[in-house]
N, C-alpha and C positions, 0 to 999 in steps of 0.2 A: 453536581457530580461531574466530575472530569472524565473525557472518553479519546484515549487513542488509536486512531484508526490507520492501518496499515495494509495500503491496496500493492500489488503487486501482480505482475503479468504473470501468467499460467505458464508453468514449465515448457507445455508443447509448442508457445505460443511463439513465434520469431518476436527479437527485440532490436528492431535498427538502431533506434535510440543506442540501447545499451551496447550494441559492436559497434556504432560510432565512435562512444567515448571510449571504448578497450583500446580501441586504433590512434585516438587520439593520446591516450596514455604510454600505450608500447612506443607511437612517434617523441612522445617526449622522455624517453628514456626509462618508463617504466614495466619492463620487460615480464618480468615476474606477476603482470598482472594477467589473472587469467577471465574469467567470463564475469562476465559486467550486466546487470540485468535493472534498471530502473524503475523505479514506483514511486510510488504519493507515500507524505506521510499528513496527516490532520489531527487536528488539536479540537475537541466540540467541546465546551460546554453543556449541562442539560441541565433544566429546572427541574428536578425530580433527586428524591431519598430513596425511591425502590427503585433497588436493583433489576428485577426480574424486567420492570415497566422500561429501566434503560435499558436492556439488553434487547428486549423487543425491538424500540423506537430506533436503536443502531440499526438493526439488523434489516428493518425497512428502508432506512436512508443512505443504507449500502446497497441492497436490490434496485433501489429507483433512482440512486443520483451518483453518487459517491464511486460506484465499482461499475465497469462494463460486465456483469458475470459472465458473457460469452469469453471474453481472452484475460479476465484477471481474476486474482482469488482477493479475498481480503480476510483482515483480524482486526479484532479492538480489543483493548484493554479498557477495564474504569478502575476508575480512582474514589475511593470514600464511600 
């Protein structure tokens, strides 16, 4: 089963990163860009047909590796 995982920083959270490249953007002439907010995206594979058992085994490897949960939220999609 295929898992999509999509970490991103907390709304409250400042993102230097992400007003780096806005600045970086607007300097190269892309004005019209407005807030720019940066995150992961991951591709897992899992050995596993039940759902329930992948959604679990995400949701552990998002708490303990994958996501800071203090400053970012995350989501996963599966596949099959």
């Amino acid at each position: 089963m295929k898992a999509t995982v999509y970490v991103t920083i907390k709304e409250n959270v400042l993102d230097p990163q992400g007003t780096a490249v806005q600045g970086a953007l607007h300097s190269m002439g892309f004005a019209e860009v407005g807030k720019v907010r940066i995150g992961k995206y991951l591709e897992v594979e899992l050995d596993t047909n039940d759902r329930a058992e992948a959604e679990a085994r995400l949701k552990e490897m998002c708490e303990k590796l994958l996501a800071n949960t203090v400053v970012e939220d995350y989501r996963f999609e599966l596949e099959g």
